[in-house]
C-alpha positions as CSV (number, residue, x, y, z in Angstrom):
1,X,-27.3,6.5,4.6
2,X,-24.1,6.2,3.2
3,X,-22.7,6.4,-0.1
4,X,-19.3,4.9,-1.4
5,X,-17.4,5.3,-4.4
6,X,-14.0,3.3,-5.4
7,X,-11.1,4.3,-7.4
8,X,-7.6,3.2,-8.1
9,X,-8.3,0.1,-10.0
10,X,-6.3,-0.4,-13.4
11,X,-4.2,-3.0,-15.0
12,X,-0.4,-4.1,-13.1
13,X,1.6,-7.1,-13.6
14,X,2.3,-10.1,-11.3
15,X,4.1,-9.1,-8.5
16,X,2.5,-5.4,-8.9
17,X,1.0,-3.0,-6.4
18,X,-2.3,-0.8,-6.2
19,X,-4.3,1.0,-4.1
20,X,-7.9,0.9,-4.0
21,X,-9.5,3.9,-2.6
22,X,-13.2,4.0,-1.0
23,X,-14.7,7.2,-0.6
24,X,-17.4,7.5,2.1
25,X,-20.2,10.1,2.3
26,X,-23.2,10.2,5.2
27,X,-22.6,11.4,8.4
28,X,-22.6,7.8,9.7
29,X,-20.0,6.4,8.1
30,X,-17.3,6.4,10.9
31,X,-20.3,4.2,13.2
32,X,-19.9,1.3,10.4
33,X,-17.0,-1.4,9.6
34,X,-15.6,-1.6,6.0
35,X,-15.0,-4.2,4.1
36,X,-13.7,-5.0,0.4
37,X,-15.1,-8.0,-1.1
38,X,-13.9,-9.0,-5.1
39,X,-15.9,-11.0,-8.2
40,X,-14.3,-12.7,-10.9
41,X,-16.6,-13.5,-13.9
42,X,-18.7,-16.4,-13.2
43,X,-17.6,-16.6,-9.9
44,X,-19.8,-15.7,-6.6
45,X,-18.6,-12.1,-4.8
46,X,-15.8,-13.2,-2.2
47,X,-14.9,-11.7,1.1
48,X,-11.1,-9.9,0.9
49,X,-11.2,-8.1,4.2
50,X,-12.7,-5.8,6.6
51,X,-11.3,-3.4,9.1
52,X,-13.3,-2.1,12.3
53,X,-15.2,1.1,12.6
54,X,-12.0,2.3,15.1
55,X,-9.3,1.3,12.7
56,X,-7.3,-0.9,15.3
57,X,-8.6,-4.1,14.1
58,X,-8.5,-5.8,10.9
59,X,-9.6,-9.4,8.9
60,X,-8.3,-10.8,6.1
61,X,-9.2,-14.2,4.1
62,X,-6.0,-16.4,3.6
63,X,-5.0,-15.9,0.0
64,X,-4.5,-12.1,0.8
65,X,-2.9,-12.2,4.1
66,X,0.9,-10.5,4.3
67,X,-0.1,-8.6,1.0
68,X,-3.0,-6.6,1.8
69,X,-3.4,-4.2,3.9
70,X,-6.6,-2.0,5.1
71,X,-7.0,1.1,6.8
72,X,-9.0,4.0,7.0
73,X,-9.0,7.8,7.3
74,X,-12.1,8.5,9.4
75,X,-11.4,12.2,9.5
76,X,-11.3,12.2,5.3
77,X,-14.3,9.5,5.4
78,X,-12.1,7.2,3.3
79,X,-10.9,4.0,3.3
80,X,-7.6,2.0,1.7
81,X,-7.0,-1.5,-0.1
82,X,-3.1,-1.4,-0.6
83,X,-2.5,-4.8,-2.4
84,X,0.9,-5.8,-3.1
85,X,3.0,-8.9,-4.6
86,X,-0.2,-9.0,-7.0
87,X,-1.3,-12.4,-8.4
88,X,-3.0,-13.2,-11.9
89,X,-5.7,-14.8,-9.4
90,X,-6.4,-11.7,-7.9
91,X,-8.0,-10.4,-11.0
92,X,-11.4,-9.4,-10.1
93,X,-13.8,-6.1,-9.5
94,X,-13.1,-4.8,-5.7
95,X,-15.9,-3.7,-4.0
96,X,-16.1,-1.9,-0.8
97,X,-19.1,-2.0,1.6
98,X,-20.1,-0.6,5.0
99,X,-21.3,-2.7,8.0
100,X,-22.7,-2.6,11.0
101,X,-21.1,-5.7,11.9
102,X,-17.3,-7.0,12.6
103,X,-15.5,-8.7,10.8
104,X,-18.4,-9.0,8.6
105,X,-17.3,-12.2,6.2
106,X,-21.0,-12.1,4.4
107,X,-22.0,-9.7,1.7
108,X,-25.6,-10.3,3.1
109,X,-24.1,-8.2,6.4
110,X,-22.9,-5.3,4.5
111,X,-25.7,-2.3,4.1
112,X,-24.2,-0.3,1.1
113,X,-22.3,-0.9,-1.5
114,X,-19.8,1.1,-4.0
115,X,-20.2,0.2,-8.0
116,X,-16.8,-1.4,-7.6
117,X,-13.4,-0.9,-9.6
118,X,-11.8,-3.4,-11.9
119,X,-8.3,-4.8,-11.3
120,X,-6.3,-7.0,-13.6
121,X,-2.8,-8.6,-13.0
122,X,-1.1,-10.2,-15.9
123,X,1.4,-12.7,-15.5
């Protein structure tokens, strides 16, 4: 079992940084992949990236590559979303989620879930 909880979310401009904590608990949280997955309203949930159980290997959609960046902390059970050169279109609720599959691209992969944290970029 393991239980996630995001922070960092909040409201930035275009062209605006944050960073999205995920903070794991379970003992085996360090066995699983992590991802981050967003939703915009009316929109389905969309893969944003994942990063391997090891840290040394990360996937990212398109739209977020060169701007995002994931990593982890396996020794603080946490992971990272730093998201820079922030878009109005990146305007969603973040999510991360813990696999035991890599890269993961399908929510219907992921085993648990945090509530999620709500970002807004204004243009």
């Amino acid at each position: 079992q393991v239980q996630l909880v995001e922070s960092g979310g909040g409201a930035v401009q275009a062209g605006g940084s944050l960073r999205l904590s995920c903070a794991a608990s379970g003992r085996d949280y360090s066995n699983y992949a992590m991802g981050w997955f967003r939703q915009a309203p009316k929109q389905e949930r969309e893969f944003v990236g994942a990063i391997h159980w090891s840290g040394v290997d990360t996937n990212y959609i398109d739209s977020v590559k060169g701007r995002f960046t994931i990593s982890r902390d396996n020794a603080k059970n946490m992971v990272y979303l730093q998201m820079n050169s922030l878009k109005p279109e990146d305007t969603a609720k973040y999510y991360c989620a813990a696999s035991r599959m890599y890269p993961g691209l399908r929510s219907y992969e992921y085993d648990y879930w945090g509530q999620g944290t709500q970002v807004t970029v204004s243009a």
